[in-house]
ZAFITOR-886883 format. One record per residue (C-alpha): x, y, z; residue in one letter. Coordinates in steps of 0.25 Angstrom, whole numbers, padded with zeros to 4 digits, always signed. Example, Ala and Ser with C-alpha at 12.3 -4.5 7.8 and 13.67 -1.06 7.14 Angstrom:
REM ZAFITOR-886883
+0049-0018+0031a;+0055-0004+0029s;
This chain:
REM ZAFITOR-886883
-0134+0145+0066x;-0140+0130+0064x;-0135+0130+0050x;-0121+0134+0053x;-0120+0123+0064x;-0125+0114+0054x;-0117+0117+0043x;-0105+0117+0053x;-0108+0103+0057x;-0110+0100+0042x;-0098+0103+0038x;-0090+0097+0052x;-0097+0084+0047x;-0092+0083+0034x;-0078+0089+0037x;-0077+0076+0047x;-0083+0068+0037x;-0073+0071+0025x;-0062+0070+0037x;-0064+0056+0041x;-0066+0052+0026x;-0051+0057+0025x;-0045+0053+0038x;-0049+0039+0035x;-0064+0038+0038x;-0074+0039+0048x;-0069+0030+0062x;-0076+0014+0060x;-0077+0017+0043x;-0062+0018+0039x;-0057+0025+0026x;-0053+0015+0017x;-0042+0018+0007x;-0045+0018-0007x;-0034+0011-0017x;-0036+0020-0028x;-0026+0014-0039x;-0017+0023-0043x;-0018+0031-0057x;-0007+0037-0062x;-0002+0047-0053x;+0013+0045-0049x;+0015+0043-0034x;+0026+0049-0026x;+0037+0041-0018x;+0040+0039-0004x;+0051+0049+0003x;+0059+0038+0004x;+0062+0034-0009x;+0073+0038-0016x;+0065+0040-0027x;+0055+0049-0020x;+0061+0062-0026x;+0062+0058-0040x;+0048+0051-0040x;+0041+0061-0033x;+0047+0071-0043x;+0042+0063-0053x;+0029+0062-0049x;+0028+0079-0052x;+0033+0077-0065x;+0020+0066-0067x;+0012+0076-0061x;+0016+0087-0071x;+0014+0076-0081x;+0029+0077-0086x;+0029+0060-0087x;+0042+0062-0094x;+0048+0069-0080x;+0042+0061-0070x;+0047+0048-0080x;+0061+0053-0076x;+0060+0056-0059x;+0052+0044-0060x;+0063+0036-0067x;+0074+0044-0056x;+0063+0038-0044x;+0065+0024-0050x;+0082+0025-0049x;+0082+0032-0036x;+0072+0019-0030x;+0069+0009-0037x;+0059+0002-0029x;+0051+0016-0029x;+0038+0009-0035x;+0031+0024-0036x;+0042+0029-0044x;+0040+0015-0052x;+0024+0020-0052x;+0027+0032-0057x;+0037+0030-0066x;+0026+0020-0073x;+0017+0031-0075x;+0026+0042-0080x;+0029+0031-0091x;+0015+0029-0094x;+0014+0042-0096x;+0024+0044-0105x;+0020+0033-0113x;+0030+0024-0109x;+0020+0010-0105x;+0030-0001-0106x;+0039+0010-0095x;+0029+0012-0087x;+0024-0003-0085x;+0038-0006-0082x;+0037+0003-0070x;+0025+0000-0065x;+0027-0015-0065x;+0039-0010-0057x;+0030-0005-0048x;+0022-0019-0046x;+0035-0025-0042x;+0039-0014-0032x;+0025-0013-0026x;+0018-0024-0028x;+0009-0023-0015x;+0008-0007-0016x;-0008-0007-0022x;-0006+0006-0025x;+0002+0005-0035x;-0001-0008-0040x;-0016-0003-0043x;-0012+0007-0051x;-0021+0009-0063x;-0009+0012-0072x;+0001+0002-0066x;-0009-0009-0069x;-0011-0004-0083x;+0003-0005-0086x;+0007-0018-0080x;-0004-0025-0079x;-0009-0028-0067x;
């Protein structure tokens, strides 16, 4: 009987443990928020952009890996909003992809201008590699 109220307790304490690590942390030691910079996974658009539809779209085709696709929702995202700097982001790497560099540089300097205080895209491994920052 000891053993099973030991384990018990166990695995309560690991259980609370895991769950103040995920909620934010233990009370007196916050969580902090890791900047991981981006690699080159497309992101999805906020629900109210007119682009949102079209981007997001894009973002499966990326997904299946059919650049080509996602190139053209992408492209659509970019004319329904053009300040849509995650339909910039993307676009950029569906062109790298497709092995168009000079395209996709174009598109991610766009997104420096749109976005030049959102760190998380600005950090962007390959946005820094193609416009050189």
């Amino acid at each position: 009987m000891k053993h099973v109220v030991l384990s018990i307790g166990v695995a309560l304490g690991l259980a609370t443990g895991i769950a103040a690590c995920d909620s934010g942390g233990l009370p007196g030691n916050p969580k902090k928020e890791a900047t991981t910079p981006l690699g080159d996974a497309p992101i999805l658009a906020a629900a109210s952009s007119p682009g949102q539809a079209d981007n997001n779209a894009g973002v499966e085709h990326y997904k299946e890996r059919r650049w080509d696709l996602a190139e053209q929702q992408f492209r659509k995202a970019v004319q329904a909003d053009e300040r849509l700097a995650e339909a910039h982001y993307n676009l950029g790497l569906a062109l790298d992809k497709l092995g168009d560099h000079e395209g996709a540089a174009a598109a991610f300097k766009r997104v420096t201008e749109l976005s030049p205080k959102n760190s998380s895209l600005r950090d962007s491994i390959i946005l820094k590699e193609h416009v050189g920052l």
